[in-house]
Every structure is written in structure tokens, then in C-alpha cells.
C-alpha positions in Angstrom: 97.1 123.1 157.3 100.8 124.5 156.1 102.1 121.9 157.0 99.9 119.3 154.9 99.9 121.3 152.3 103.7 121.1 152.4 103.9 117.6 152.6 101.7 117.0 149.8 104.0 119.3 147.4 106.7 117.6 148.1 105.4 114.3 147.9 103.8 115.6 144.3 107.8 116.6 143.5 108.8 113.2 144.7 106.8 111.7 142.3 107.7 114.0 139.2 111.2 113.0 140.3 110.8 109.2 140.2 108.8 109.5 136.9 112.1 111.4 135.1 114.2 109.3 136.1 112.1 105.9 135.5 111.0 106.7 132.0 108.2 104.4 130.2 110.3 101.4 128.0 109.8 102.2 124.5 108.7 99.2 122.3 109.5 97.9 118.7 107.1 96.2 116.4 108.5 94.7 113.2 105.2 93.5 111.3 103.0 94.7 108.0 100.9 98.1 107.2 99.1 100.1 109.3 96.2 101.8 108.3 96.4 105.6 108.9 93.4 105.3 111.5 95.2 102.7 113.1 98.4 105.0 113.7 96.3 107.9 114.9 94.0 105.4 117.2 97.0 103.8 118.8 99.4 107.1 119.6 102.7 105.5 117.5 105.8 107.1 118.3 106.9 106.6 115.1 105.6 104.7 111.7 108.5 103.6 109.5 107.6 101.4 105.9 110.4 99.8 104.2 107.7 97.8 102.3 104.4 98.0 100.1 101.4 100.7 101.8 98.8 99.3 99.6 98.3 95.8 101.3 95.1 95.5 103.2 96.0 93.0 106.0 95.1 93.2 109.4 97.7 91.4 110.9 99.8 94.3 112.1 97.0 95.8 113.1 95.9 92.7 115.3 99.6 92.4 116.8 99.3 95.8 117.9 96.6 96.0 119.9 97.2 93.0 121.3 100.7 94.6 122.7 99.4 98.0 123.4 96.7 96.7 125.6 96.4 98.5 128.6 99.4 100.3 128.3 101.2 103.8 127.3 104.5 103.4 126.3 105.9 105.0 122.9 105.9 102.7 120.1 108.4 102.4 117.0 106.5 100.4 114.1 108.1 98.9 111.0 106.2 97.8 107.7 108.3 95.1 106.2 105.3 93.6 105.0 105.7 92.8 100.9 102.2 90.9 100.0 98.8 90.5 101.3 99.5 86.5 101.9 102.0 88.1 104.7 105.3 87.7 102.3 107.7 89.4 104.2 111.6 89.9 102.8 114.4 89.2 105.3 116.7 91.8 104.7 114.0 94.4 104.9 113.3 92.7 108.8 117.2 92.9 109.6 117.4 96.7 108.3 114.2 97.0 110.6 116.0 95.5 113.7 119.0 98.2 113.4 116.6 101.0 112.8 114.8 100.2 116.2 118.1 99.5 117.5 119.4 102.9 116.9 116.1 103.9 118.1 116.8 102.7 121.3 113.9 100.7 122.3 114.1 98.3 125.1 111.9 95.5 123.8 110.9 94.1 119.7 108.2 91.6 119.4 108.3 89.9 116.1 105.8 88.2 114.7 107.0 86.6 112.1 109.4 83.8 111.5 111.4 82.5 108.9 112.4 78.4 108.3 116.1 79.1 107.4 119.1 80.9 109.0 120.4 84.1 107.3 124.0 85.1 108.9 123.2 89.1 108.5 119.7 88.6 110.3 121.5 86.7 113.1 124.4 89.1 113.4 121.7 92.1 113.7 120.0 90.1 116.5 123.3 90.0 118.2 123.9 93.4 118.2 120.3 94.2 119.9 120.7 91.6 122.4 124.2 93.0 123.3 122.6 96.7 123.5 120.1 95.5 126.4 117.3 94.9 123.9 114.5 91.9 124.9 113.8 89.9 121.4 110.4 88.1 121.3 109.4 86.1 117.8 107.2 83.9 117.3 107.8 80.3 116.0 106.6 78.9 112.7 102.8 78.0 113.9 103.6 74.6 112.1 105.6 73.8 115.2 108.9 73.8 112.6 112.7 75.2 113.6 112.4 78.9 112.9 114.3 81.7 112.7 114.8 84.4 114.7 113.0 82.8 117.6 115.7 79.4 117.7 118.7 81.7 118.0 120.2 82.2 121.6 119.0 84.5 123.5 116.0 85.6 121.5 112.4 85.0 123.4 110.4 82.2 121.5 107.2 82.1 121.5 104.8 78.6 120.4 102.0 77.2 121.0 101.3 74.5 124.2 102.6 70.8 123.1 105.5 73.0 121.1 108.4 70.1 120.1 110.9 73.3 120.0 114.0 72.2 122.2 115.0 76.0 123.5 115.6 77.0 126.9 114.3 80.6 126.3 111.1 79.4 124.9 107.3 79.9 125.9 103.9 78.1 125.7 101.0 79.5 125.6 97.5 77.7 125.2 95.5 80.8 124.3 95.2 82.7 121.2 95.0 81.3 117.7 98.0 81.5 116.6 102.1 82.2 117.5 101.9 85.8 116.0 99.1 86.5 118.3 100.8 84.8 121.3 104.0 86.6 120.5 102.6 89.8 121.0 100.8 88.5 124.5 104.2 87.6 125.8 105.5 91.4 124.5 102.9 93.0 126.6 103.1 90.8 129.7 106.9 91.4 129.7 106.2 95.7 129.0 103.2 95.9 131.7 105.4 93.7 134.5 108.6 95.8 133.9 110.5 93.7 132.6 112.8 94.2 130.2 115.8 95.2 132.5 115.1 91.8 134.1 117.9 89.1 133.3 116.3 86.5 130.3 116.3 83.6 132.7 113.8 85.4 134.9 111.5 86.2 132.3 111.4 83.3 130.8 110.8 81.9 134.3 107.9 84.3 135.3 106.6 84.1 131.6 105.8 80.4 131.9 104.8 80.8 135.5 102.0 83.8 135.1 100.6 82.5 131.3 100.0 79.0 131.8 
């Protein structure tokens, strides 16, 4: 019975070990307001607004729980949401990418996109990339050259028949739209483990397992 009772202890410390030194991969949301509820109800790490607190969309709200389903890691969330139509200003998403940069996170879903370049937006998703961070973004859902999702290395997300030439894209039939499929790919990616994975692979497994 000592004996058991020793094994189990130290199987018990085994554990506790593996857990400290495999921590949970902490995720980044750059999207619009969260209702105070919605913060409590979800456990967020940490609620950051750069934008208006007044708006009453629930598209943040949506993308959330769509990537926190069935999962428990720590979650960073930025407002950079400016009106209720889902207006959303460029250089508040770029200042939102180095703050969850500096933050650390292993992953950002954005879903968003814009249909221009911007050289500061591109030079802040270089910079994550280069710190180990997975990008996912959706494309526009009019099926148009979008931005951040078309630049290299950066997860894109559209929907199934998707004219998008991009080797680090994925097509999804489900959900109604890429905002919703973008934050489907996010949590696939968090609840496989795989944001240490090299891109190729993901993108591999991604279009494997969802389709």
C-alpha cells in the first residue's frame, strides 16, 4: 500500500512538473467592444480599448466565443472597433498588434480585413511573425485581395470556392462568414497545439481536419 501510494505522489509531481513547464498558449483577439458581462463570462486575461465603449455590436462578442470554445487559455482582447457598422481604424489595429506583441501571446486571430496595403500595418505584422507569433485574418467576405491576411506568412482565412492565390490560405465551407471562419481556424490551431508547429504544417492540417 506504501508503495502505491508512492507511486501515485510522484506520478501527481510528474504531472505538476510537465504542466510548469508546458504552459497554456496565450491568445490575441484584435476585434470591437466587449460588453462587461461578456469579459466576466469569458475569464479575459486582459481587456484593452483603443476605440469607442459605447457601440453595441456583437461581433466581438461572436468571435470570441467562437475561439474560446472548449478551451482555457488566457486571452488578451483589443477594442479597435470605431462604429457600430464595424468601422475599424488601421493604425489603432497595428498599435493593437505591438501591444499583444509585447504581451507575448503565441497566436492573434483577426477578424477583420482591410482592401489596401498600409506599410506600418505590414512592418508590425513582421515583427510578430519574427517573435514566433501565428497571424490568422480573415479575407474580405467579398472574396477581394485583403490586407493583413495576403501578406506572407500571415494565416488567411476565406470562404470555400475563395479566388485568393496564397499558399498560407484556408477554406472553410461552414459558418456565415470569414470573421466567423477566422476565429474557427484560431481555435482549431489553439486546441491541437499548434502554434509552435512550422506554418506549412498548419496550413496543411488546417485544410486536412476542416474540410
Amino acid at each position: 500500500m506504501k508503495k502505491l501510494f508512492c507511486l501515485i505522489i510522484s506520478f501527481f509531481l510528474f504531472l505538476v512538473i510537465i504542466f510548469k513547464i508546458s504552459p497554456k498558449e496565450s491568445i490575441g483577439i484584435i476585434d470591437g467592444a466587449l460588453s462587461q458581462s461578456c469579459i466576466s463570462e469569458n475569464k479575459i486575461e486582459e481587456y484593452i480599448s483603443l476605440s469607442n465603449e459605447n457601440i453595441k455590436n456583437t461581433h466581438g462578442e461572436t468571435v470570441l466565443k467562437k475561439i474560446t470554445n472548449n478551451i482555457n487559455n488566457d486571452v488578451y482582447y483589443v477594442n479597435v472597433e470605431e462604429s457600430e457598422n464595424g468601422g475599424i481604424n488601421i493604425d489603432k489595429v497595428t498599435k493593437a498588434l505591438e501591444i499583444l506583441r509585447n504581451k507575448k501571446v503565441k497566436i492573434i486571430n483577426l477578424s477583420l480585413a482591410f482592401n489596401y496595403e498600409d506599410k506600418k500595418l505590414e512592418t508590425e505584422i513582421k515583427k510578430c511573425i519574427e517573435d514566433g507569433i501565428v497571424i490568422v485574418a480573415s479575407v474580405d467576405n467579398s472574396d477581394i485581395e485583403s490586407y493583413p491576411a495576403c501578406y506572407d506568412n500571415v494565416i488567411a482565412v476565406a470562404k470555400e470556392g475563395s479566388t485568393i492565390e496564397k499558399k498560407e490560405l484556408v477554406k472553410l465551407n461552414e459558418e456565415s462568414c470569414n470573421s466567423y471562419r477566422t476565429a474557427r481556424v484560431t481555435n482549431y490551431i489553439v486546441k491541437n497545439k499548434l502554434c509552435n508547429e512550422n506554418i506549412d504544417k498548419i496550413i496543411r492540417k488546417l485544410n486536412k481536419e476542416l474540410n
